[in-house]
C-alpha positions as CSV (number, residue, x, y, z in Angstrom):
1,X,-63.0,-7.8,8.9
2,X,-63.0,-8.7,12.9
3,X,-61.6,-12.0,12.0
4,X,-59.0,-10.4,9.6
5,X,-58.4,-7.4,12.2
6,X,-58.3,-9.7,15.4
7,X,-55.8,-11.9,13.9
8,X,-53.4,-9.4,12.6
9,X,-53.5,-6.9,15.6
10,X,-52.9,-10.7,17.5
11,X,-49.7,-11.2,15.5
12,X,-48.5,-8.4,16.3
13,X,-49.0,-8.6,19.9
14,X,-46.8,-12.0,19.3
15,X,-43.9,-10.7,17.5
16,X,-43.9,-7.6,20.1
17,X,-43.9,-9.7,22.8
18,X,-41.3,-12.2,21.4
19,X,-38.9,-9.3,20.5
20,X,-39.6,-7.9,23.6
21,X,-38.1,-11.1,25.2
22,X,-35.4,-10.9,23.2
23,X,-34.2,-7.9,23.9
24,X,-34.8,-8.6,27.9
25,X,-32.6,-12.0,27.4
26,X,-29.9,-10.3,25.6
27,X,-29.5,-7.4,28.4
28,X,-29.6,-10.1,31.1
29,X,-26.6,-11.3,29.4
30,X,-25.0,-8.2,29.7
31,X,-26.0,-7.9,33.4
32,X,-24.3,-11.1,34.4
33,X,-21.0,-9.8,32.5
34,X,-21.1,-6.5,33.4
35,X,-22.0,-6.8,36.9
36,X,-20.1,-3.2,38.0
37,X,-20.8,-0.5,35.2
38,X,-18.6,2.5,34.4
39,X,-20.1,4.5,32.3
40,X,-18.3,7.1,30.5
41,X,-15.1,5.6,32.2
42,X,-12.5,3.4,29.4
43,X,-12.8,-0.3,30.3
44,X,-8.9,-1.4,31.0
45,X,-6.8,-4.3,30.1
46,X,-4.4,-6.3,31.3
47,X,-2.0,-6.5,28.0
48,X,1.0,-3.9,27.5
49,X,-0.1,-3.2,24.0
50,X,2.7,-0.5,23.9
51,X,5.2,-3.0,24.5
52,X,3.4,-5.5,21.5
53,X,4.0,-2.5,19.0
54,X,7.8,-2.8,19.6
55,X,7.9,-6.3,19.5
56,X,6.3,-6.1,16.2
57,X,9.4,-3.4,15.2
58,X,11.8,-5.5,17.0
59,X,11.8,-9.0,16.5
60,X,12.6,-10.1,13.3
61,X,10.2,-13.1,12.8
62,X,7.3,-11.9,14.2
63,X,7.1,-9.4,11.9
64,X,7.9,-11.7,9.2
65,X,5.2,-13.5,10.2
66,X,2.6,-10.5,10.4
67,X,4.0,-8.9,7.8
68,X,3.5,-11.5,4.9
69,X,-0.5,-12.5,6.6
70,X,-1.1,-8.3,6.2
71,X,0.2,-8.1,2.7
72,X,-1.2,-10.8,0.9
73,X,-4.3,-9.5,3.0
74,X,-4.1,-6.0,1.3
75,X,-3.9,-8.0,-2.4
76,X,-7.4,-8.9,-2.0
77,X,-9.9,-6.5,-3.7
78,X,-14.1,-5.3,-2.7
79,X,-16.2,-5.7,-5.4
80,X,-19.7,-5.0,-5.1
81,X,-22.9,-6.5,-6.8
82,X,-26.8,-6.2,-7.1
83,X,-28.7,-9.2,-5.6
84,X,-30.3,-10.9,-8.6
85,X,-31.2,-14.2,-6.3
86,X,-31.1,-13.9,-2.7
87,X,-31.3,-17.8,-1.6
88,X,-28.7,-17.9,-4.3
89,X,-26.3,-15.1,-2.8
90,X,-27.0,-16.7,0.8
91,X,-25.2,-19.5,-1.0
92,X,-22.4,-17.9,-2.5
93,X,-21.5,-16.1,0.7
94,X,-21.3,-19.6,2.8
95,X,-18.2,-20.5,0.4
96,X,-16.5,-17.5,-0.9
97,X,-13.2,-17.3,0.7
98,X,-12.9,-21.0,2.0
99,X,-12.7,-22.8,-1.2
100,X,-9.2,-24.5,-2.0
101,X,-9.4,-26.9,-4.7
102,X,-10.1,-25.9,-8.7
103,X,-13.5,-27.6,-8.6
104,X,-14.6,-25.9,-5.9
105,X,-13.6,-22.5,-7.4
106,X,-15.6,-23.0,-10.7
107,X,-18.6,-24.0,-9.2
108,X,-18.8,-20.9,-7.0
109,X,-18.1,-18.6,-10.0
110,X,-20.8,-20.4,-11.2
111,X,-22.9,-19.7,-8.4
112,X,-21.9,-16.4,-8.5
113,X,-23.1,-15.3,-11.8
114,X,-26.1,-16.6,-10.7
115,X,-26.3,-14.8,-7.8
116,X,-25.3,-11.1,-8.7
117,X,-24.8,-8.8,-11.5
118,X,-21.3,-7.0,-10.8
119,X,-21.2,-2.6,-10.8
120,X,-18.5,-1.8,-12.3
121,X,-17.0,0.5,-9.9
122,X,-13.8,1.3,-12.5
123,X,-16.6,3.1,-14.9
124,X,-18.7,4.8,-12.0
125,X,-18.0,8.9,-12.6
126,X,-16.5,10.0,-8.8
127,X,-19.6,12.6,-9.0
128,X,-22.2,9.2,-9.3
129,X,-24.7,10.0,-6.7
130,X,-25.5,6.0,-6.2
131,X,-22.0,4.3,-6.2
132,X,-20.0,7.6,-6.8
133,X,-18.6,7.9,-2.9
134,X,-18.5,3.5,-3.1
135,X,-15.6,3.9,-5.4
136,X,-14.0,6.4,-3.5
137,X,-13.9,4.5,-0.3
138,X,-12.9,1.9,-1.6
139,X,-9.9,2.9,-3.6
140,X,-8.8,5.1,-0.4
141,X,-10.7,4.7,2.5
142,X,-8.7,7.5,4.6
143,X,-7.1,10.7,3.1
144,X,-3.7,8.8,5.1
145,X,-4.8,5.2,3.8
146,X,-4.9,3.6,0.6
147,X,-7.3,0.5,0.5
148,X,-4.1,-2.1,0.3
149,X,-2.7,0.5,3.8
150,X,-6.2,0.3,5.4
151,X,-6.4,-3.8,5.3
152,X,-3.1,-3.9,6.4
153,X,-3.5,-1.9,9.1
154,X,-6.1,-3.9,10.4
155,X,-4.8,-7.3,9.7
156,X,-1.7,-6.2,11.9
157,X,-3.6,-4.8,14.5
158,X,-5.5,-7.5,15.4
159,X,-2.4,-9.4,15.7
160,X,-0.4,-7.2,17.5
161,X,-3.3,-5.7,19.5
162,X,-6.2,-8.6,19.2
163,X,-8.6,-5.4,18.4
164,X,-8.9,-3.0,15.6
165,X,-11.6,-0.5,15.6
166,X,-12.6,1.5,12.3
167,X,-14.5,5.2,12.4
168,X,-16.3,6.3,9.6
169,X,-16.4,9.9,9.2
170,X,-19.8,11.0,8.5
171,X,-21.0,13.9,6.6
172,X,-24.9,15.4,8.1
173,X,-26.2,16.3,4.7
174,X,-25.5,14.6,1.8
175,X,-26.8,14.6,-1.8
176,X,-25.2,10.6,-2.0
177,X,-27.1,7.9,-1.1
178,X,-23.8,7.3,0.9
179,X,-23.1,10.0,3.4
180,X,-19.9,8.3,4.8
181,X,-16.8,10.4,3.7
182,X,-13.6,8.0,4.9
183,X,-12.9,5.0,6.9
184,X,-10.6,5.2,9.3
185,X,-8.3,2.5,10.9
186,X,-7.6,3.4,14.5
187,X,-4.2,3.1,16.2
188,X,-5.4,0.6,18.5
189,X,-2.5,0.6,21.1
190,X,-4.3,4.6,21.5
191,X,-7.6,3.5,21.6
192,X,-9.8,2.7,24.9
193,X,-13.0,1.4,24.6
194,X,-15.5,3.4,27.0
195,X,-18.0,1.5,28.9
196,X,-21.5,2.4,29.0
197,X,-24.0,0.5,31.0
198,X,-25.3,-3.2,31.7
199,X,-27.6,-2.6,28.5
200,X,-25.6,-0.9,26.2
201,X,-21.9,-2.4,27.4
202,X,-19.9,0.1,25.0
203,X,-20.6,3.5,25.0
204,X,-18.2,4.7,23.0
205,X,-14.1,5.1,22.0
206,X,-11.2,7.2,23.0
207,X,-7.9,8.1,21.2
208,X,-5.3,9.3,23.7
209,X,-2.2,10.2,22.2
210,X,0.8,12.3,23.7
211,X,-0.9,15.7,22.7
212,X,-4.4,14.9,22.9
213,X,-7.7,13.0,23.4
214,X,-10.9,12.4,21.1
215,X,-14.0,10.7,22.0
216,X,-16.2,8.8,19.1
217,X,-19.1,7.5,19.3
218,X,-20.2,4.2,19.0
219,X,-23.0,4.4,16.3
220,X,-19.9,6.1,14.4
221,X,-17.4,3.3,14.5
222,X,-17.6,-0.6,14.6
223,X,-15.2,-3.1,16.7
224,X,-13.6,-6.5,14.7
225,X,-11.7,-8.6,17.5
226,X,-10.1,-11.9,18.5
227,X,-11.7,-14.1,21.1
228,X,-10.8,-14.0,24.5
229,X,-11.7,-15.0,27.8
230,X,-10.6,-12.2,29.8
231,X,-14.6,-12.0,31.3
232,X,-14.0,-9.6,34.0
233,X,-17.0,-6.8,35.6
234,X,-15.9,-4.4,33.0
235,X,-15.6,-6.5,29.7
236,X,-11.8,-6.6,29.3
237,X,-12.7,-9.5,26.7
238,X,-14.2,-6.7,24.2
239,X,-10.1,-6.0,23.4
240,X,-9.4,-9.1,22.2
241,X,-6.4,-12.1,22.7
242,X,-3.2,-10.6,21.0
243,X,-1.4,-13.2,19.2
244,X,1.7,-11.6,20.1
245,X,0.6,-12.4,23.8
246,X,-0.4,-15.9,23.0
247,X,3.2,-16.6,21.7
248,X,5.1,-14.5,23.8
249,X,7.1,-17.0,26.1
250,X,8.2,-18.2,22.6
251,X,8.5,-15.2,21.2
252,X,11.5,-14.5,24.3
253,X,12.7,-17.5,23.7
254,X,13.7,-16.8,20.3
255,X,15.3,-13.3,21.1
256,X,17.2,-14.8,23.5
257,X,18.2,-17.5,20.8
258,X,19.3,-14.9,18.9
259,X,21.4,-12.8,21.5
260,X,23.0,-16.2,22.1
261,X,23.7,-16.4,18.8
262,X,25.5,-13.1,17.9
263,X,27.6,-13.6,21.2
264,X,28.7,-16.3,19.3
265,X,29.5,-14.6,16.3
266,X,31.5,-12.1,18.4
267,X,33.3,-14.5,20.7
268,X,33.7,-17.4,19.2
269,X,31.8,-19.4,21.6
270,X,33.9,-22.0,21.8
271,X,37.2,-22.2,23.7
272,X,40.3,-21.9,21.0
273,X,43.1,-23.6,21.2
274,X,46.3,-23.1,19.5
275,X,49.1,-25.2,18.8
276,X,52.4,-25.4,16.5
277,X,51.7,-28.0,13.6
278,X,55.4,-28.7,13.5
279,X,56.9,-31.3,16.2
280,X,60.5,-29.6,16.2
281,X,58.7,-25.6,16.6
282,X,56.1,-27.6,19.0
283,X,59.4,-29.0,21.9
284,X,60.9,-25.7,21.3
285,X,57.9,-23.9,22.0
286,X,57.3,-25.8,25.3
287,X,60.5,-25.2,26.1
288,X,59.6,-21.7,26.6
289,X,59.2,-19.9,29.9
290,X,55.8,-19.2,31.6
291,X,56.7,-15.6,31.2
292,X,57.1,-16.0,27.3
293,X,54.5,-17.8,26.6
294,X,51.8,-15.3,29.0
295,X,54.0,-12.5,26.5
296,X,52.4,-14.2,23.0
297,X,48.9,-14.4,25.0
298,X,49.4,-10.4,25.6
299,X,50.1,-9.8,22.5
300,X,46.6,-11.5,21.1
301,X,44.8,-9.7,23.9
302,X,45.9,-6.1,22.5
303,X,45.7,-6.7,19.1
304,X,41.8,-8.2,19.1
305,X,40.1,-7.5,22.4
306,X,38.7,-9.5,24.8
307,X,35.6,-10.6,23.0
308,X,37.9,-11.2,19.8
309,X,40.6,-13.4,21.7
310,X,39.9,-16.2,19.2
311,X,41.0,-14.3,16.1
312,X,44.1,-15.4,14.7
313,X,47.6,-13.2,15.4
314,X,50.6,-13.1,13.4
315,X,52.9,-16.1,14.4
316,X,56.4,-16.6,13.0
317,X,55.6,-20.6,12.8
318,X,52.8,-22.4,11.5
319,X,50.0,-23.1,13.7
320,X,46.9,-25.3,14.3
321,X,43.7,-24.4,15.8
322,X,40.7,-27.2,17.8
323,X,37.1,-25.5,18.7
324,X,35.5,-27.1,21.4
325,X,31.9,-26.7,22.7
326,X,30.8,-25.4,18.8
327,X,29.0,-28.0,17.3
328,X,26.7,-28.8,20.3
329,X,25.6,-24.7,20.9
330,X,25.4,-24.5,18.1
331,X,23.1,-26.8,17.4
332,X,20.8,-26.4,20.3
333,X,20.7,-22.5,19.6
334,X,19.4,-23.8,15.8
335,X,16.9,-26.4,16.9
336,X,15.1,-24.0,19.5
337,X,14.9,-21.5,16.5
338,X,12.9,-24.0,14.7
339,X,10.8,-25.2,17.3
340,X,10.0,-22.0,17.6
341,X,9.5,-21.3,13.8
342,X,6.9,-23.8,13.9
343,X,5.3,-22.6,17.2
344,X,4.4,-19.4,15.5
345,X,3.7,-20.7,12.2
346,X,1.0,-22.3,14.5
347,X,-0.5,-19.6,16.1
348,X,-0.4,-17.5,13.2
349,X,-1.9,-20.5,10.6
350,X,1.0,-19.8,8.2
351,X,3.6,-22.6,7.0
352,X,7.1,-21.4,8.6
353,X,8.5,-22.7,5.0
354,X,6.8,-19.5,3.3
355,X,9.0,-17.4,5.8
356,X,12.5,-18.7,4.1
357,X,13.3,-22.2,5.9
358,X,15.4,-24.3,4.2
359,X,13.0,-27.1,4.0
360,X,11.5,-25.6,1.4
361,X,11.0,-27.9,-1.6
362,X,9.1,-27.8,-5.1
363,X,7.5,-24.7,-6.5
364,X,4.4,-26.8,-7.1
365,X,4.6,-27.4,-2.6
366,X,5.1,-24.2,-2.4
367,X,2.7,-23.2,-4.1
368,X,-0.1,-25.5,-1.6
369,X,1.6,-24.7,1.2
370,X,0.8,-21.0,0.4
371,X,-2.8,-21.5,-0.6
372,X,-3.5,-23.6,2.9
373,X,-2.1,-20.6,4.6
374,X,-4.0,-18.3,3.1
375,X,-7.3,-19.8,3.4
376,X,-6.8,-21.0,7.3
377,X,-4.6,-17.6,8.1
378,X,-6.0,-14.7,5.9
379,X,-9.1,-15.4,4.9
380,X,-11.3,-15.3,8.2
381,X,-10.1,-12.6,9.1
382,X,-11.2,-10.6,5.8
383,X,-14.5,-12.3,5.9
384,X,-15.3,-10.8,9.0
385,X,-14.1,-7.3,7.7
386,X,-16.0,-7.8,4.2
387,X,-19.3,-8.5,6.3
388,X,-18.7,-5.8,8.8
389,X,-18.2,-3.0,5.6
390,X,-21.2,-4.8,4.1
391,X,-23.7,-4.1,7.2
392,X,-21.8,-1.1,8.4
393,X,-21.4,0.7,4.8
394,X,-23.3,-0.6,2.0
395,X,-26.4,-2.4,3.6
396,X,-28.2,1.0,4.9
397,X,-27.7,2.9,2.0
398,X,-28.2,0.2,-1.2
399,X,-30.7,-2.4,-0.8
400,X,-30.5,-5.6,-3.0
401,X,-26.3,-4.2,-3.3
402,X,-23.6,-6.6,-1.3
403,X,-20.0,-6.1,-1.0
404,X,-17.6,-9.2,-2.0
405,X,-14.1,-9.6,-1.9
406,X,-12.7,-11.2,-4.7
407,X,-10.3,-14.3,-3.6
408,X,-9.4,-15.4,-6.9
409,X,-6.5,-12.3,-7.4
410,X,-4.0,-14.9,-5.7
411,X,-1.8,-16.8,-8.2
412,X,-2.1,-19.9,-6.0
413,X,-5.7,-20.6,-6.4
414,X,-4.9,-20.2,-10.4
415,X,-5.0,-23.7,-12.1
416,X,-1.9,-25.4,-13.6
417,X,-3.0,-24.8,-16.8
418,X,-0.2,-28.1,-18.1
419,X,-0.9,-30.1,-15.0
420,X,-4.6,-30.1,-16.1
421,X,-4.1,-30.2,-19.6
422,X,-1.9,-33.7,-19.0
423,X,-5.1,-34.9,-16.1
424,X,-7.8,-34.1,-18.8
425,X,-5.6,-35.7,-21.9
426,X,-6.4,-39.6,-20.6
427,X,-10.2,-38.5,-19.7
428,X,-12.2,-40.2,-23.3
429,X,-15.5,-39.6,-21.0
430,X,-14.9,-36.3,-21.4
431,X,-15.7,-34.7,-25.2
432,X,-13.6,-32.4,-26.3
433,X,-15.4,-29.0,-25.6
434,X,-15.8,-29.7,-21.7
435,X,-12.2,-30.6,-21.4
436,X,-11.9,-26.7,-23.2
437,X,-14.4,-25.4,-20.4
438,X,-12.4,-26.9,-18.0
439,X,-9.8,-24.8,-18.8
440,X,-11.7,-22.0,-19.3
441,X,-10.9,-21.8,-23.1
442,X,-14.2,-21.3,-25.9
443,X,-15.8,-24.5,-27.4
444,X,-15.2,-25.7,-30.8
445,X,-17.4,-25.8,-33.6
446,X,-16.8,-29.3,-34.6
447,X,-19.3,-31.6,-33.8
448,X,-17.3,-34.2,-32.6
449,X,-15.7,-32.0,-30.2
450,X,-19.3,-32.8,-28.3
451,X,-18.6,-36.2,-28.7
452,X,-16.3,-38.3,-25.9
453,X,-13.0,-39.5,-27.3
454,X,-14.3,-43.0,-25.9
455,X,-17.2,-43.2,-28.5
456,X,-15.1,-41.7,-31.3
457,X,-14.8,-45.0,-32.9
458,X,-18.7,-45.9,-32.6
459,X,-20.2,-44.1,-36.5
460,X,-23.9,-43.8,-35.5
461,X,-22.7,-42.0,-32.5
462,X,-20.7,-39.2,-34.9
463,X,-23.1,-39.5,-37.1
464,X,-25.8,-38.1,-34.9
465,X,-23.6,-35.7,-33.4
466,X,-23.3,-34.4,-37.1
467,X,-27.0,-34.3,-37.4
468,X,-27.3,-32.5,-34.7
469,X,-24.7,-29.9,-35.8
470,X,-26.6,-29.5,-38.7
C-alpha cells in the first residue's frame, strides 16, 4: 500500500513538476517577444488593411485570383463522425485533404470507413439535443452567413488581411450538449487584437466601425493567420503577412499596365500618319499651302478631340494610314501582364491558366492544373479551419465525435471513368471483379470474373475457381 501510494503520489509530483516547466518555458517565450506589455491597449500594425479591401474591389486580377481560391473553398462540405479507431483516425487525418492521385483517394476512403462511423447530419431533427445545434451551425453558421458565405469570408480575409478571426456566440444555459448559437466571421480590416500581458499575449478583440466599438473576449473567439515575421514588443506578427502586401509592387505594376493600356485604346498610342494613296491627289496635295494643309489638320482636331486625333475624318480622296511605335508597346504592356500573371499565380499557389490565359490547352490539363491548385492553394488553408472548428466546437462538447471536410465534392479528383476503363482493359493480372472495384462498380457473380484474364486459358485454374463458387 506504501509502495503503491509512494509511487503514485511520486508520479504525480513528476508530471506536476514537468507541466509546471512547461508552462514556465512557454511564458519565457512570451517574455522575450513581448518585452513591453499593453494590456487592454489593441496591438497595431504596420499594413493599411483599409487600402487592401479596395484593392481587392479594384483590381481586376487580384480578385480573380481570390475570388476563384474562396469559391471552390466554400464547395467543400463538414461532415462529422464518431471515432470507431483512434490510431486509425490519427491516420486518416495526416492525409485527408493532400491526396492527389486516384490511388491515393481509395485507400483513404478505405481508411476512413475504418476509422469513423459517419452522423448523418441531413436526418438529425433541428430540436436533437446531441447533434441538433451541429447541423445548424453548419448549414448557417451566422444569421448573415450561409456556410459556403462564412468559408468565403474567411478564405478572402486571410488573403486580403493575412488574419481572420471567428466569434462564437455563446448561449449561458443550454439544454444542448452544444451551447454555441452562431459563428461569426469578423470583418478583419475592423478588428484589433488587444494585448494582454507577457503570459497571456492576447487579451482579447475589438470591432471599431464608423458608429461603434465591441470588445470580445478571447475564450469567445479563436485567431487563424498567415506567418509573419513582423516580431515587434507588441506582437504585430499575431495579424498575419497579407498576400496582397506580399505582391503589392506587382500588384502596381499591373494597374499601371493597364492605365497604359486604356490610354492606348483612347489615343492610339502610336503616332498616325496619313497620306493620299494616289500619286496624282499625292503632288497635288503637296502642292498645297502650309495654311491649307494646318486647315485639314483643324478640321480632324474638332471633329474627334485631342485624345481621338487618330480617328479617321471624311476626305474627298483616298487615303492611307502607317502606325508607328504600336507593335513594340504594345507588346511590352502584354508581356509585363504575364509576368505578372504568373507572379501572383505564385504567391497565391493557383495556375494563372485557370484565370482565362490563352495558354490554356486540353480539358484533361485543365483538369490537373486545377486539382494541383487546389490541393497546394485551398486545401491548407481549410485544414487549419477544419481543425480549429474541431477543437474550438465539437471537441468540448462530443467526445469520440471529429469534424471532417469532405474533399472529394470536387469534379477534378473524380476518376476518368474511360481513361481508366482503357488503363485497366490491357491489365490480365487483374481478374475481372477488381478491375470492377477499381471503378467502384459491384462484383460479378461468375466465377471466372475472380480469375485473371492471364490464367483464363489454364482449365485447372477455372476449374477450381468453379469449385470454389460452388
Amino acid at each position: 500500500m506504501g509502495f503503491l501510494g509512494f509511487g503514485a503520489s511520486n508520479k504525480k509530483t513528476i508530471n506536476s513538476a514537468a507541466s509546471s516547466a512547461a508552462v514556465n518555458t512557454a511564458n519565457l517565450y512570451n517574455q522575450l517577444l513581448f518585452s513591453i506589455p499593453y494590456r487592454g491597449m489593441p496591438i497595431t500594425t504596420e499594413y493599411n488593411l483599409h487600402e487592401y479591401t479596395r484593392t481587392y474591389a479594384n483590381n481586376s486580377l487580384v480578385f480573380a485570383l481570390i475570388d476563384w481560391k474562396a469559391s471552390r473553398a466554400s464547395e467543400i462540405r463538414p461532415c462529422l463522425y464518431e471515432i470507431k479507431d483512434k490510431a486509425l483516425a490519427k491516420e486518416y487525418r495526416k492525409f485527408n485533404g493532400i491526396y492527389v492521385s486516384d490511388y491515393e483517394r481509395k485507400q483513404l476512403a478505405t481508411l476512413k470507413e475504418r476509422s469513423y462511423t459517419e452522423i448523418d447530419l441531413s436526418a438529425v431533427s433541428a430540436t436533437d439535443l446531441t447533434y441538433g445545434k451541429l447541423k445548424k451551425l453548419f448549414r448557417q453558421p451566422a444569421p448573415l452567413f450561409s456556410w459556403k458565405q462564412f468559408v468565403y469570408h474567411y478564405m478572402a480575409s486571410r488573403d486580403v488581411a493575412g488574419f481572420c478571426v471567428i466569434w462564437a456566440n455563446r448561449v449561458s444555459k443550454s439544454l444542448s450538449k452544444v451551447n454555441i448559437e452562431s459563428l461569426n466571421p469578423l470583418p478583419s480590416h475592423l478588428v484589433q487584437i488587444i494585448g494582454g500581458t507577457q503570459f497571456e499575449p492576447i487579451q482579447g478583440y475589438k470591432i471599431i466601425n464608423a458608429t461603434y466599438q465591441k470588445v470580445l473576449d478571447v475564450d469567445s473567439a479563436f485567431l487563424l493567420r498567415n506567418h509573419s515575421f513582423n516580431y515587434d514588443n507588441q506582437g504585430g506578427f499575431l495579424y498575419g503577412t497579407p498576400r496582397i502586401q506580399a505582391a503589392l509592387n506587382e500588384i502596381d505594376t499591373y494597374k499601371a499596365s493597364k492605365l497604359r493600356e486604356l490610354y492606348g485604346f483612347q489615343t492610339g498610342d502610336s503616332t498616325n500618319i496619313l497620306f493620299p494613296r494616289d500619286k496624282e491627289v499625292s503632288e497635288a496635295y503637296n502642292q498645297q499651302s502650309p495654311q491649307e494643309k494646318q486647315s485639314f489638320k483643324d478640321v480632324i482636331l474638332r471633329m474627334f478631340g485631342q485624345k481621338n486625333r487618330h480617328n479617321v475624318a471624311v476626305s474627298g480622296f483616298p487615303l492611307d494610314a502607317i502606325r508607328l511605335d504600336a507593335p513594340l508597346s504594345e507588346s511590352r504592356t502584354q508581356e509585363a501582364q504575364k509576368t505578372i500573371r504568373e507572379i501572383l499565380g505564385a504567391v497565391w499557389h493557383i495556375n494563372p491558366v485557370l484565370l482565362g490565359s490563352q495558354e490554356a490547352s486540353s480539358y484533361n490539363n485543365l483538369k490537373e492544373v486545377s486539382k494541383i491548385s487546389l490541393r497546394d492553394g485551398v486545401f491548407p488553408e481549410m485544414r487549419e479551419l477544419c481543425e480549429a472548428l474541431h477543437e474550438f466546437v465539437v471537441q468540448p462538447s462530443l467526445k469520440d465525435h471529429e469534424l471532417q471536410f469532405d474533399y472529394d465534392v470536387f469534379e477534378e479528383f473524380s476518376q476518368d471513368i474511360k481513361y481508366q476503363s482503357e488503363a485497366l482493359r490491357n491489365m490480365d493480372f487483374l481478374s475481372d471483379n477488381e478491375k470492377r472495384a477499381w471503378l467502384d462498380y459491384g462484383p460479378l457473380a461468375d466465377a471466372k470474373a475472380d480469375v485473371p484474364r492471364g490464367l483464363w486459358g489454364d482449365g485447372k485454374v477455372v476449374g477450381m475457381a468453379k469449385e470454389d463458387s460452388k
